[in-house]
DSSP file (Angstrom, degrees, kcal/mol; ACC not computed):
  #  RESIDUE AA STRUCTURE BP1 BP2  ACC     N-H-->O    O-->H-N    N-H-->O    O-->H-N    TCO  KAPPA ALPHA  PHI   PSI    X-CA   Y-CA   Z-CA
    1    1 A X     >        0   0    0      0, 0.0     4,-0.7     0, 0.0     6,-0.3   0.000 360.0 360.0 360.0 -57.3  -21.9  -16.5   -5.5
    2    2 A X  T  4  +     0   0    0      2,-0.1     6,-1.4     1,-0.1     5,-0.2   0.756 360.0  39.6 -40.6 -54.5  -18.5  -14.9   -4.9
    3    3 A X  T  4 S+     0   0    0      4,-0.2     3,-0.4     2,-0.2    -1,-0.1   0.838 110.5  52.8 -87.4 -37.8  -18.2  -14.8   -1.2
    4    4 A X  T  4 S+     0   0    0      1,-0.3    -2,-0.1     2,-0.1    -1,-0.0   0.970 115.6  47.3 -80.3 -50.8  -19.7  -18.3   -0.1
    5    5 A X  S  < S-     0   0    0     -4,-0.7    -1,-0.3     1,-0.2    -2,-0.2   0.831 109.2-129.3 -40.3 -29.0  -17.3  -19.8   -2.5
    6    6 A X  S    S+     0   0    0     -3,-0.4    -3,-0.2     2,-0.3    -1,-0.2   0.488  71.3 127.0  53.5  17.7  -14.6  -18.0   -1.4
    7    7 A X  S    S+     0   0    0     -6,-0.3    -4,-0.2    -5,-0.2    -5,-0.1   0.920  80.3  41.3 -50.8 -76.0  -13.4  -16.7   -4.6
    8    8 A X  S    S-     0   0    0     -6,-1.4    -2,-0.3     2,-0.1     6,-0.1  -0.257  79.1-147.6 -98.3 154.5  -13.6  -12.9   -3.1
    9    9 A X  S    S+     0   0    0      1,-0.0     2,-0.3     5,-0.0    -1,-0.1   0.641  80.4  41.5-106.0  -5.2  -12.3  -12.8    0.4
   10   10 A X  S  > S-     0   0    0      1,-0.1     4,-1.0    -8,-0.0    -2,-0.1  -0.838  80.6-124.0-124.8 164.6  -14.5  -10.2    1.4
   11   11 A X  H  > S+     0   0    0     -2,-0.3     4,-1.3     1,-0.2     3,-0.4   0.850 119.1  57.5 -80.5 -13.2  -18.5   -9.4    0.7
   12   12 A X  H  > S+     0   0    0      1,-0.2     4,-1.1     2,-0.2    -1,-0.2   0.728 108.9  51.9 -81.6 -35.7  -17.1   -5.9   -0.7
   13   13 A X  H  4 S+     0   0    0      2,-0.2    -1,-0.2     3,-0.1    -2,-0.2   0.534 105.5  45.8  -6.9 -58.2  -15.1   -8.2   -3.0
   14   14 A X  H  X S+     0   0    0     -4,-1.0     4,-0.8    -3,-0.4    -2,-0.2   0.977 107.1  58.8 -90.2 -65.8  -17.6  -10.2   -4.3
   15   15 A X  H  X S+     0   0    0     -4,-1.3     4,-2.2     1,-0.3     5,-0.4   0.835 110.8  47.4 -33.8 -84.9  -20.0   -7.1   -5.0
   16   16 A X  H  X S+     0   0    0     -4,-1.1     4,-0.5     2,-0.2     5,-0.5   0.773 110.4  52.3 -18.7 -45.7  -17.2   -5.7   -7.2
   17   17 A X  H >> S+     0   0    0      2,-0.2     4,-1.3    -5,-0.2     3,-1.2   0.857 112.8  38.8 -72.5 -88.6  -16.7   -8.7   -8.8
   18   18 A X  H 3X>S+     0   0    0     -4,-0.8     5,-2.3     1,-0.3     4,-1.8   0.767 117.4  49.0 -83.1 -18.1  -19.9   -9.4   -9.8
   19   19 A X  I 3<>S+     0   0    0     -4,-2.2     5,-2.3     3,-0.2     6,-0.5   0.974 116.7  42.5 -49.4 -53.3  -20.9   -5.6  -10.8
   20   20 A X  I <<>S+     0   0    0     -3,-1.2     5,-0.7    -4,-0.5    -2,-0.2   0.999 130.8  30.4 -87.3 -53.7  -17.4   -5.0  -13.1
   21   21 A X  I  <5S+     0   0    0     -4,-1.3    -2,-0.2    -5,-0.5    -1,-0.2   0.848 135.5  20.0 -81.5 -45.3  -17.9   -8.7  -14.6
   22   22 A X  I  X5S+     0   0    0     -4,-1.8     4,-0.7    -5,-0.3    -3,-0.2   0.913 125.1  33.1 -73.0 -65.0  -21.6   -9.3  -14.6
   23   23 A X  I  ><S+     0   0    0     -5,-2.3     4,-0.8     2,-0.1    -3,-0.2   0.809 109.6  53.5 -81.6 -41.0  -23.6   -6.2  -14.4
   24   24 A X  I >><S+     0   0    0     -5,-2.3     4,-3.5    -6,-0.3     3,-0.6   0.939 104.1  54.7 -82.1 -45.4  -21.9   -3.6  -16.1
   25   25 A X  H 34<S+     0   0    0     -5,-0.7    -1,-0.2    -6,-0.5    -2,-0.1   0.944 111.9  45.4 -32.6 -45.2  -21.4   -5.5  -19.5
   26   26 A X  H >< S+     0   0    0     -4,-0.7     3,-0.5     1,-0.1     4,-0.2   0.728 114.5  49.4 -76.4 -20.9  -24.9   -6.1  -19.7
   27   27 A X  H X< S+     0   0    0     -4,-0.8     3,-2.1    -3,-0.6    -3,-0.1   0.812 101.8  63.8 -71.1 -41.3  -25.7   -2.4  -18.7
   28   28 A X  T 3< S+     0   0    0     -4,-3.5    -1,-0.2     1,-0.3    -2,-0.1   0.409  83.1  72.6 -74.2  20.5  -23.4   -0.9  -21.1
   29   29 A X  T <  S+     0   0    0     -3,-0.5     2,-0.6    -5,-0.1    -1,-0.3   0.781  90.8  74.5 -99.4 -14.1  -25.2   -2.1  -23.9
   30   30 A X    <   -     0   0    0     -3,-2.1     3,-0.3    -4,-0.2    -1,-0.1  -0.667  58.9-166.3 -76.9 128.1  -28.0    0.6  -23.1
   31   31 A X    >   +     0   0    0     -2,-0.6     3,-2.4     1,-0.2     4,-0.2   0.221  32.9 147.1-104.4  24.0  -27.6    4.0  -23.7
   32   32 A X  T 3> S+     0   0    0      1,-0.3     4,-0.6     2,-0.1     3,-0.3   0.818  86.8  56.9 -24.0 -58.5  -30.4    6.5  -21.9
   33   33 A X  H 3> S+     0   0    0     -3,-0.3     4,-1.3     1,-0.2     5,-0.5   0.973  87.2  75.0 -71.8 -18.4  -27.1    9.3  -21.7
   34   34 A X  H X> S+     0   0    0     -3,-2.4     4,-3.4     1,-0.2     3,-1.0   0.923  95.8  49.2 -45.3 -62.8  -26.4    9.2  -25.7
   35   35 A X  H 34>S+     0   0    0     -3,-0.3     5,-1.7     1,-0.2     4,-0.3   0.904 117.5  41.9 -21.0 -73.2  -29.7   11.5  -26.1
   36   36 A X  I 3<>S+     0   0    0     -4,-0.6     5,-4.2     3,-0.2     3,-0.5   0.787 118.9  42.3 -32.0 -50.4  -28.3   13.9  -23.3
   37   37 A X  I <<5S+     0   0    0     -4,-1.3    -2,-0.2    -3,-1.0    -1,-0.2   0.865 124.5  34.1-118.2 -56.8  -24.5   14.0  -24.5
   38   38 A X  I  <5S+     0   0    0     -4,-3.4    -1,-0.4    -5,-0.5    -2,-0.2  -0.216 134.8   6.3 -99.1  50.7  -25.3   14.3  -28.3
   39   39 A X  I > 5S+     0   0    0     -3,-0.5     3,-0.6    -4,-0.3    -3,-0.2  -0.317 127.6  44.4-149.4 -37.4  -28.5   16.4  -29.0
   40   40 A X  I 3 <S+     0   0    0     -5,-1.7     2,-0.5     1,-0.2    -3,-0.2   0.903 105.8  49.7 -43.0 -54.9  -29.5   17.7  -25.6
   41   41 A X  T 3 <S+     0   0    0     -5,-4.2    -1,-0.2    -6,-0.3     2,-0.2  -0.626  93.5 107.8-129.2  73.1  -26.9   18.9  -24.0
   42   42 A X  S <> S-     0   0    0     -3,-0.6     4,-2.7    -2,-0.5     5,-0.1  -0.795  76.7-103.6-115.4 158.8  -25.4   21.2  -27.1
   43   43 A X  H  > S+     0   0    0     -2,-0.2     4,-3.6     1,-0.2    -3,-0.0   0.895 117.2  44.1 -20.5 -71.1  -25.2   24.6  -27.8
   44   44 A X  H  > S+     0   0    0      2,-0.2     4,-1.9     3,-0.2    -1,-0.2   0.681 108.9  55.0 -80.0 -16.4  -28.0   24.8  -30.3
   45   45 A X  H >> S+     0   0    0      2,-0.2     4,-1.4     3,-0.1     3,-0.8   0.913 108.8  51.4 -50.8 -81.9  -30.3   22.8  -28.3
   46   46 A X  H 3X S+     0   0    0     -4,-2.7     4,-2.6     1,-0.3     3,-0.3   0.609 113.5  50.1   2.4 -69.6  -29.4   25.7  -25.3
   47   47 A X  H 3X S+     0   0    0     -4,-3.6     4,-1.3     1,-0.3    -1,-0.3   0.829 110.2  44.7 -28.5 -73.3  -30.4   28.2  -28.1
   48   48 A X  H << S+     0   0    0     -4,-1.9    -1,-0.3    -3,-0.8    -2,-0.2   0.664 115.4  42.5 -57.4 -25.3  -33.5   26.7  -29.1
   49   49 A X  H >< S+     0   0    0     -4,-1.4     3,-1.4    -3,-0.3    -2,-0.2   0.827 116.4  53.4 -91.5 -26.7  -35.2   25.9  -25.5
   50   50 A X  H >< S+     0   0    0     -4,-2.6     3,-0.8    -5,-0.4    -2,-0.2   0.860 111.7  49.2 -69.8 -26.4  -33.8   29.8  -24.1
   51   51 A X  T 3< S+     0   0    0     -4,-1.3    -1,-0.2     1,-0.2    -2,-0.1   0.481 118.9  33.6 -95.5  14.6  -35.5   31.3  -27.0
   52   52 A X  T <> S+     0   0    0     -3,-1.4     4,-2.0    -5,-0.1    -1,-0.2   0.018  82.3 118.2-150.3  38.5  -38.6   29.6  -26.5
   53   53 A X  T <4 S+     0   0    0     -3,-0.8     4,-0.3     1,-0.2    -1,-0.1   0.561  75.2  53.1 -83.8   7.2  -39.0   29.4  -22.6
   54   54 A X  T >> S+     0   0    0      2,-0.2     4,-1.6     3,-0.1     3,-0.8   0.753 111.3  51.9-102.5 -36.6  -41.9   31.3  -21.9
   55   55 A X  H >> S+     0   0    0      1,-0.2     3,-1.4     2,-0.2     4,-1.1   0.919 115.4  40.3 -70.5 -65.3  -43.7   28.9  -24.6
   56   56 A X  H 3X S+     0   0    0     -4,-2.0     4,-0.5     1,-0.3    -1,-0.2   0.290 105.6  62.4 -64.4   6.5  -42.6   26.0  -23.0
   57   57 A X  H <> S+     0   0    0     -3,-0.8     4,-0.8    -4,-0.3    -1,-0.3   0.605 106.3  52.4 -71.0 -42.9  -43.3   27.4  -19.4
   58   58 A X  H <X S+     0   0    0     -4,-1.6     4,-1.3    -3,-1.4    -2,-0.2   0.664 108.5  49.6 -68.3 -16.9  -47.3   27.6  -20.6
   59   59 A X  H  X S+     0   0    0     -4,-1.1     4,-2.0    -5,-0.2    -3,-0.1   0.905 104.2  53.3 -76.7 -72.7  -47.4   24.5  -21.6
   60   60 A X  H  X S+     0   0    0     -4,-0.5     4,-1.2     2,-0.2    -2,-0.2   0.620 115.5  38.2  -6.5 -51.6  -46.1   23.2  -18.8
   61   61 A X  H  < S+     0   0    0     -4,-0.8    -1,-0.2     2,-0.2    -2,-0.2   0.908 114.3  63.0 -86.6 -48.1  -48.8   25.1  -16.2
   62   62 A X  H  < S+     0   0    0     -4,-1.3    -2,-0.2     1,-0.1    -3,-0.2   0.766 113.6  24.3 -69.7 -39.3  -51.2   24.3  -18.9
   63   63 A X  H  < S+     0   0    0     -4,-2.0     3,-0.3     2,-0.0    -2,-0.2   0.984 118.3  68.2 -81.3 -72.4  -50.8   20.1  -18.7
   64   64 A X     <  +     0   0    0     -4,-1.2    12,-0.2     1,-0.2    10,-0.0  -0.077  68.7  48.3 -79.5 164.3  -49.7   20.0  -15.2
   65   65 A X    >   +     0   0    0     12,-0.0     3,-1.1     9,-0.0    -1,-0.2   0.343  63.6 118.8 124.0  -0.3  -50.9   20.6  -11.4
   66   66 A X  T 3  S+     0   0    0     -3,-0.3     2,-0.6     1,-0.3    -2,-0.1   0.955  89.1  33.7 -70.2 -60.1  -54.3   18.5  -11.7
   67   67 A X  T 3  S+     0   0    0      2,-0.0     2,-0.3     8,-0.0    -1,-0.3  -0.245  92.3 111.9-104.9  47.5  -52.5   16.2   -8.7
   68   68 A X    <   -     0   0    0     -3,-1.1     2,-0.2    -2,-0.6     6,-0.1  -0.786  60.0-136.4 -79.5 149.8  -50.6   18.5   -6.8
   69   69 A X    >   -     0   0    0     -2,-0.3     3,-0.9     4,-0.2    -2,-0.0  -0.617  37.1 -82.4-106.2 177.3  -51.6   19.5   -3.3
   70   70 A X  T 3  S+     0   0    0      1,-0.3    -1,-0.2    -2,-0.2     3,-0.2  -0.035 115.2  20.5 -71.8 165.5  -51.7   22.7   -2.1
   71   71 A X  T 3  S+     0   0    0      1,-0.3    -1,-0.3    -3,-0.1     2,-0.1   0.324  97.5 126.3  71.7 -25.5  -48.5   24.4   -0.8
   72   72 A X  S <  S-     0   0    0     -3,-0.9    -1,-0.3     1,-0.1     3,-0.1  -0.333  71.7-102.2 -88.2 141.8  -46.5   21.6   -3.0
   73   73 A X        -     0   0    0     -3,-0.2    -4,-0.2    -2,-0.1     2,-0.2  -0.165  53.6 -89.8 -49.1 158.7  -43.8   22.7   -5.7
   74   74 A X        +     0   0    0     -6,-0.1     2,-0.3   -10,-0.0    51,-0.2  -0.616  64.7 153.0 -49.8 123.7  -45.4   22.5   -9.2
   75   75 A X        -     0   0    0     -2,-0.2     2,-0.3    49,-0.2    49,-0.2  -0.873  35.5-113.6-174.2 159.7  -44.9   19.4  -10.8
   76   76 A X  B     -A  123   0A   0     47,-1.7    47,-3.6    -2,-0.3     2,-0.2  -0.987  12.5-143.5-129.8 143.1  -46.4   16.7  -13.5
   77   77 A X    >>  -     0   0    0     -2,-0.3     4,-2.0    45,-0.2     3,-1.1  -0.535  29.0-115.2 -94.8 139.4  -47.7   13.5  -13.2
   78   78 A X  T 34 S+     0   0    0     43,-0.4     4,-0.1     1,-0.3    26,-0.1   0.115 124.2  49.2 -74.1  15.0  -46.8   10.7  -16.2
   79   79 A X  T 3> S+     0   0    0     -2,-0.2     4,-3.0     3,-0.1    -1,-0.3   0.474 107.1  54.2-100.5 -25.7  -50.6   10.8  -17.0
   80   80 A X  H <> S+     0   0    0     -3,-1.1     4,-2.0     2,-0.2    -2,-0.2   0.855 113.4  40.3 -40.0 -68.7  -50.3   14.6  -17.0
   81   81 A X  H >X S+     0   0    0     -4,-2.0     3,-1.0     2,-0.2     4,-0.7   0.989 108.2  66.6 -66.8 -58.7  -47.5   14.5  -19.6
   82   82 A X  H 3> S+     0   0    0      1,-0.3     4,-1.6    -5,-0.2     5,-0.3   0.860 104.1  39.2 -36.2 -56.4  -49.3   11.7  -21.4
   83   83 A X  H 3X S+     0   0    0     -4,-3.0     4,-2.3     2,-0.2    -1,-0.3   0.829 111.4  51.2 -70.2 -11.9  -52.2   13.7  -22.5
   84   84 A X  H XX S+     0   0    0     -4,-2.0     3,-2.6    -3,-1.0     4,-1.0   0.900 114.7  51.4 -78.2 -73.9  -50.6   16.8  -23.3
   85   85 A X  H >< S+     0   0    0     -4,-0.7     3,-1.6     1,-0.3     5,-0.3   0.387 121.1  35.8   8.4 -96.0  -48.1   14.0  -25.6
   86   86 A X  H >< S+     0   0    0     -4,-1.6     3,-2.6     1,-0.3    -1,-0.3   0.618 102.4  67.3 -60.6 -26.7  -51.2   12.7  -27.0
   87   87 A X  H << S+     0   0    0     -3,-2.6    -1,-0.3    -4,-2.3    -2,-0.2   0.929 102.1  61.9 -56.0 -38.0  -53.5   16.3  -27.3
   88   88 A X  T << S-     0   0    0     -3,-1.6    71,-0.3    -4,-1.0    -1,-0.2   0.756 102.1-136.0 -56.8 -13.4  -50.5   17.1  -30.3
   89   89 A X    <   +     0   0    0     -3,-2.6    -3,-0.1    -4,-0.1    -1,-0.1   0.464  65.2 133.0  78.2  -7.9  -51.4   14.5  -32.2
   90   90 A X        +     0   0    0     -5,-0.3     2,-1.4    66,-0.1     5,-0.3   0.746  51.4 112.4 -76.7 -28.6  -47.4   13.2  -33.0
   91   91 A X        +     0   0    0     -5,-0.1     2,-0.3     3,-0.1     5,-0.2  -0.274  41.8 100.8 -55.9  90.9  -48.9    9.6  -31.9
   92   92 A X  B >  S-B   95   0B   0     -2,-1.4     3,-2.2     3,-0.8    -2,-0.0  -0.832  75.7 -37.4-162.3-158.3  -49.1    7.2  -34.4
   93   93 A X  T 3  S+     0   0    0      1,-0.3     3,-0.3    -2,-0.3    -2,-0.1   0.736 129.8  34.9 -41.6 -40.3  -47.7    4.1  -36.2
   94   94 A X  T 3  S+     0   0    0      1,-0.3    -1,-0.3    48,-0.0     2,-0.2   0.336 122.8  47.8-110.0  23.1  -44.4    4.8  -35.9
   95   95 A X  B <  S-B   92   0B   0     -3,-2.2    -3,-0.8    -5,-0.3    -1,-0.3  -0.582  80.3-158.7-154.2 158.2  -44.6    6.3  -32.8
   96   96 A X    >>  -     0   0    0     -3,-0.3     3,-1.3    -2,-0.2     4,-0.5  -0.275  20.3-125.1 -89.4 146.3  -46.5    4.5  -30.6
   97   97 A X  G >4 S+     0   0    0      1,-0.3     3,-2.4     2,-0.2     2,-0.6   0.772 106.3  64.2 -33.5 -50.0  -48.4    5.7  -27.2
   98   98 A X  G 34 S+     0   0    0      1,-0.3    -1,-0.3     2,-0.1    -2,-0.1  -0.209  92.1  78.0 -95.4  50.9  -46.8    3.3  -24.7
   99   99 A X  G X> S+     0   0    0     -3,-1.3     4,-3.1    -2,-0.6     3,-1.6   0.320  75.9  70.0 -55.1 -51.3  -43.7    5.3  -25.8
  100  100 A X  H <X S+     0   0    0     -3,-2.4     4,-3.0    -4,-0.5    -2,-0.1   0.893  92.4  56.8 -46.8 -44.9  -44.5    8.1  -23.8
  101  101 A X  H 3> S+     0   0    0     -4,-0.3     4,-1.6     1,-0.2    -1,-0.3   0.528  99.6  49.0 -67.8  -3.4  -43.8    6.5  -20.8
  102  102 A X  H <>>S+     0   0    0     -3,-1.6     4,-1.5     2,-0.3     5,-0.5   0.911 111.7  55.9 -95.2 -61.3  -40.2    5.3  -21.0
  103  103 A X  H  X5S+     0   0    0     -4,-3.1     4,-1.9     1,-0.3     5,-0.4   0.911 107.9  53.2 -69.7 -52.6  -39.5    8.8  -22.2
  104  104 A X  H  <5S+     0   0    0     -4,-3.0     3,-0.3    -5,-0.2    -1,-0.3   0.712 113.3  37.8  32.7-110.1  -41.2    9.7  -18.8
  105  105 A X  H  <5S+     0   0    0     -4,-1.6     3,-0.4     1,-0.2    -2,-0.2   0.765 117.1  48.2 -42.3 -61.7  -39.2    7.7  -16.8
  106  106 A X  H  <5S+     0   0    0     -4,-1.5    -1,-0.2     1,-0.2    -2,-0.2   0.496 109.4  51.6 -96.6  -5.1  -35.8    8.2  -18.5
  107  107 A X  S  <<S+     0   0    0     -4,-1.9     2,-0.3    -5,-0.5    -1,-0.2   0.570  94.9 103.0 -97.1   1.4  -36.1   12.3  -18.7
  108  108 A X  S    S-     0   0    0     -3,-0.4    12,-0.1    -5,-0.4    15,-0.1  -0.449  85.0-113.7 -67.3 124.0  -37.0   11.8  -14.4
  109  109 A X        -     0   0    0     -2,-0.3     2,-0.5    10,-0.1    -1,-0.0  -0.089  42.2 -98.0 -44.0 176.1  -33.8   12.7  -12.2
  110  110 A X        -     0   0    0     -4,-0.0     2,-0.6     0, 0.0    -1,-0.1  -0.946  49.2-147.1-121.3 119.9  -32.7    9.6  -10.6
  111  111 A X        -     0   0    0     -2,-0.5     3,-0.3     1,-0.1    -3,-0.0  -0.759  14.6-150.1 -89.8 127.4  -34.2    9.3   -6.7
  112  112 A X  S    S+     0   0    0     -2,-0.6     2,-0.4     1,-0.2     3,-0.1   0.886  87.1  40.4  12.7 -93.2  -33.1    7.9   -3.6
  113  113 A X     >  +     0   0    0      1,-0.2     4,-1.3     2,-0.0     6,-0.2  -0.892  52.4 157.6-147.0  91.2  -35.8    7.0   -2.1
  114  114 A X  T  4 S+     0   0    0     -2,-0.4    -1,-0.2    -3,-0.3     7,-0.1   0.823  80.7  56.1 -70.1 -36.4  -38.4    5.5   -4.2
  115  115 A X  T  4 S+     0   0    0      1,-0.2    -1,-0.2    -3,-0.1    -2,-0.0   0.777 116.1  24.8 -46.5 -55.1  -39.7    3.9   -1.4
  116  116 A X  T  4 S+     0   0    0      0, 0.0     2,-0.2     0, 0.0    -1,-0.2   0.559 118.7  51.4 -78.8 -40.6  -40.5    6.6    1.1
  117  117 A X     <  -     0   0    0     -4,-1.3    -6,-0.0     1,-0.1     3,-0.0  -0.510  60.1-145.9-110.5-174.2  -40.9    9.9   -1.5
  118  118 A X    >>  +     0   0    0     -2,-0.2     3,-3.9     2,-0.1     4,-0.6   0.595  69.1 106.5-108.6 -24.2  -42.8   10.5   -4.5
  119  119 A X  G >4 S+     0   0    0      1,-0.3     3,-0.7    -6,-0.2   -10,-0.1   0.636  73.6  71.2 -50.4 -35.6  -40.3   12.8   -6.3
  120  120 A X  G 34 S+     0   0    0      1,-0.2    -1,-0.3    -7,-0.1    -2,-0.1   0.658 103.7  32.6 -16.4 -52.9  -39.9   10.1   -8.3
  121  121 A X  G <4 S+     0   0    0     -3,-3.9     2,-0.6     1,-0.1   -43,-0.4   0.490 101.1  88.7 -86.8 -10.3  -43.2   10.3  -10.0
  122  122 A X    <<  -     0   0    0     -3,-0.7   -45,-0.2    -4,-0.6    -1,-0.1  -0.805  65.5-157.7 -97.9  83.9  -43.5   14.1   -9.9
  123  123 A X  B     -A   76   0A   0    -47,-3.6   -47,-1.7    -2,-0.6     2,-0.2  -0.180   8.2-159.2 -99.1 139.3  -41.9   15.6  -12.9
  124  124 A X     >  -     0   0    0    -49,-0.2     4,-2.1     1,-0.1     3,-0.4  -0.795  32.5 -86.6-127.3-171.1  -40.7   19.2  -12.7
  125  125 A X  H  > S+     0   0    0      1,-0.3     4,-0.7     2,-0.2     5,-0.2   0.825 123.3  47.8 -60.9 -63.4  -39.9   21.9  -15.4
  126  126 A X  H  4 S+     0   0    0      1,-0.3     4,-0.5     2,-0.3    -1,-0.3   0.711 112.4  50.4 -47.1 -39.5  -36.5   21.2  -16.2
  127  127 A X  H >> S+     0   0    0     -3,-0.4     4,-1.5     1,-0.2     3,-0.6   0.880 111.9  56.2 -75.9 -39.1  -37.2   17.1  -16.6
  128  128 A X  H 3X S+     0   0    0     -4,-2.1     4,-1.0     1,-0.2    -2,-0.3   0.580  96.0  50.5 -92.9   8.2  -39.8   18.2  -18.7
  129  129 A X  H 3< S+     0   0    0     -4,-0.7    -1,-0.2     2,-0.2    -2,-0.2   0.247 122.5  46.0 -98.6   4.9  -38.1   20.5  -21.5
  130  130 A X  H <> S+     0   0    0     -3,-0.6     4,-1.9    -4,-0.5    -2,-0.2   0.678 109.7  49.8 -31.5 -52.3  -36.0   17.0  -21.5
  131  131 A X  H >X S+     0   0    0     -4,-1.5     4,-3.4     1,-0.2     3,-1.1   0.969 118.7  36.4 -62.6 -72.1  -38.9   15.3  -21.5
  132  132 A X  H 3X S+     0   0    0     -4,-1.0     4,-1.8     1,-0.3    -1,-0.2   0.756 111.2  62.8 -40.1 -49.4  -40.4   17.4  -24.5
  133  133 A X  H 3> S+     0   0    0      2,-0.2     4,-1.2    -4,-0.2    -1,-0.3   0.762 101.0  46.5 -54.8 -62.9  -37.3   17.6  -25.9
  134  134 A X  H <X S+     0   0    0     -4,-1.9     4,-4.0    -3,-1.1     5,-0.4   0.918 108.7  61.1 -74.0 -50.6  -36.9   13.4  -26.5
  135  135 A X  H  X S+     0   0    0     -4,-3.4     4,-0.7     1,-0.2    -2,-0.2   0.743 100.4  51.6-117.7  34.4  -40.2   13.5  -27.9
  136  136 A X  H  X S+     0   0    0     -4,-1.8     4,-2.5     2,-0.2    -1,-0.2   0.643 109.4  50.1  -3.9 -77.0  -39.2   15.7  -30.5
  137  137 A X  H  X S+     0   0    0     -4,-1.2     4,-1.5     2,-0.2    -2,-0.2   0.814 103.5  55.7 -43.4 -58.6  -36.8   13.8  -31.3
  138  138 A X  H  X S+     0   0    0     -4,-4.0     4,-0.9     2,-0.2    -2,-0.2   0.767 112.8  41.4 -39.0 -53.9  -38.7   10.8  -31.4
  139  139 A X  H >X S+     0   0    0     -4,-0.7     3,-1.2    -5,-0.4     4,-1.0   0.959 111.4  56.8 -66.8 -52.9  -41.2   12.3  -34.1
  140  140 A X  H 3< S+     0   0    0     -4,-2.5     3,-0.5     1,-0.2    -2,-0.2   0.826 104.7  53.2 -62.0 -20.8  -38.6   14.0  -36.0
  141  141 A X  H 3< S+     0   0    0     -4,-1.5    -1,-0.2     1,-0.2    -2,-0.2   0.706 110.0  50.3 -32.0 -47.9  -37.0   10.7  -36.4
  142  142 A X  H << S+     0   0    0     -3,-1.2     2,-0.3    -4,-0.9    -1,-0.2   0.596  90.1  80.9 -70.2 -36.2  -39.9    9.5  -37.5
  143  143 A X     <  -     0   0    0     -4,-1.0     3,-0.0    -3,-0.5     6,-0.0  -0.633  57.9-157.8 -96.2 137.8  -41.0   11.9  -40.3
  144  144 A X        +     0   0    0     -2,-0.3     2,-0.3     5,-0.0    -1,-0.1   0.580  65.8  34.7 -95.3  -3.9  -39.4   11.5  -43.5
  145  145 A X  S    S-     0   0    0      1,-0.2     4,-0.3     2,-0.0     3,-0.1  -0.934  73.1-124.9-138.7 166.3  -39.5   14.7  -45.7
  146  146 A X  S  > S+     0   0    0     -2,-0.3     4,-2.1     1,-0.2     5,-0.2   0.816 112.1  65.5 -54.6 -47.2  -39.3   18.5  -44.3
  147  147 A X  H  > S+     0   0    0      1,-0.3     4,-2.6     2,-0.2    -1,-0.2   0.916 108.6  35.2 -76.1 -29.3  -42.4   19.2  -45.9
  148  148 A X  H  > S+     0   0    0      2,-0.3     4,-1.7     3,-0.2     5,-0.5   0.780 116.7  56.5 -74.8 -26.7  -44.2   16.6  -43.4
  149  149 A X  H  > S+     0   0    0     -4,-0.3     4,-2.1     2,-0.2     3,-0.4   0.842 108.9  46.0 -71.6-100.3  -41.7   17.8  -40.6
  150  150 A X  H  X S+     0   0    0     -4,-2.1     4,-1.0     1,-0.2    -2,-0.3   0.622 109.9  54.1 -12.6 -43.2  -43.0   21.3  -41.2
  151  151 A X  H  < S+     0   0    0     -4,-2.6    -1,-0.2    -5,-0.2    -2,-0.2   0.990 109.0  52.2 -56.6 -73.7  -46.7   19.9  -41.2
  152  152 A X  H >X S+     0   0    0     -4,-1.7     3,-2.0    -3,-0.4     4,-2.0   0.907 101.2  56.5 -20.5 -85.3  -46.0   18.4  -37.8
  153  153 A X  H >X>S+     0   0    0     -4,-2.1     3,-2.4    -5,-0.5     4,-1.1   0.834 107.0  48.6 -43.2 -79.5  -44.7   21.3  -36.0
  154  154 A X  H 3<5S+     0   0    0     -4,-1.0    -1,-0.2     1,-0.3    -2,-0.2   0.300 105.7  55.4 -88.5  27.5  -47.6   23.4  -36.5
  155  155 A X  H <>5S+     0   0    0     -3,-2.0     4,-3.2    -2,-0.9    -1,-0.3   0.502 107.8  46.4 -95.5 -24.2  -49.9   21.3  -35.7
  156  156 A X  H <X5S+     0   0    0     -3,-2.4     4,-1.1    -4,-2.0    -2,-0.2   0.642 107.5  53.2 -78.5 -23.6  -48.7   20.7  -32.6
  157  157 A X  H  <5S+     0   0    0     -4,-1.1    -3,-0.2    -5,-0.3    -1,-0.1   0.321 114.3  48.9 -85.0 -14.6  -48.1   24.1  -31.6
  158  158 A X  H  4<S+     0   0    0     -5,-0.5    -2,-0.2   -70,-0.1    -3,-0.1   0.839 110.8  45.0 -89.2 -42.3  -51.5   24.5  -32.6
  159  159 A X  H  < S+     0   0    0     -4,-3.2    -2,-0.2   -71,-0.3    -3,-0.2   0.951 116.4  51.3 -48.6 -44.4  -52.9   21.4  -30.5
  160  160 A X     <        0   0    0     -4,-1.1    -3,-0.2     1,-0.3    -1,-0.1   0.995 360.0 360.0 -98.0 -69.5  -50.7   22.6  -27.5
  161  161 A X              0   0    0     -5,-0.2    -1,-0.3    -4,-0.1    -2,-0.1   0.598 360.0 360.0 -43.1 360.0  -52.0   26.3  -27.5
């Protein structure tokens, strides 16, 4: 658009141009780091996942590994995650199953090379106490009174054990 016109006089030009004028306005109205930058990646977050990494290391083995091969790092699969999601029970009107996956996706390191690897699809620990983490968030969001909040949690720590 840029280059064949000759607005930009170069194609390195043009790419710049239409990225800084096109692309990034329309990107910056999504916010996938807000999660990270305000409720993740705090103190008390810290607190809360360091005092309760050996439960969330058992979960972890417990939901994933069905499509790992042998000799390959530990990892979970977005169908993997999904049922342990849904085995808590936290699914319901407000919020909905095809949730899971976006959270999925957006707690996933960012690859390369989608093309060639898998790593992409292969969720490992740390992307998944994000992962866990968002949809947390997501329920507590959701719940309107403590006492129902309180309900929530230990039923889910019961489904999950």
């Amino acid at each position: 658009k840029f280059f064949k016109s000759n607005v930009c006089k170069t194609f390195d030009q043009a790419v710049t141009k239409i990225c800084e004028e096109h692309a990034l306005p329309y990107f910056k109205q999504y916010t996938f780091n807000d999660f990270r930058t305000k409720k993740l990646w705090t103190e008390s977050m810290d607190n809360l996942v360091k005092k309760h990494m050996n439960v969330l290391r058992d979960i972890y083995r417990k939901f994933s590994g069905r499509e790992v091969m042998p000799n390959e790092e530990p990892n979970m699969s977005m169908q993997e995650f999904i049922d342990m999601v849904t085995a808590t029970k936290v699914v319901d009107d407000a919020f909905g199953a095809r949730e899971i996956g976006v959270i999925f996706n957006v707690s996933m390191m960012t690859q390369m090379d989608e093309i060639n690897k898998e790593r992409h699809i292969k969720m490992h620990f740390i992307e998944f106490v994000e992962a866990l983490c968002r949809v947390a968030d997501r329920v507590i969001t959701s719940i309107s009174t403590k006492d129902d909040l309180d309900d929530a949690a230990s039923s889910s720590a019961r489904s999950l054990a």
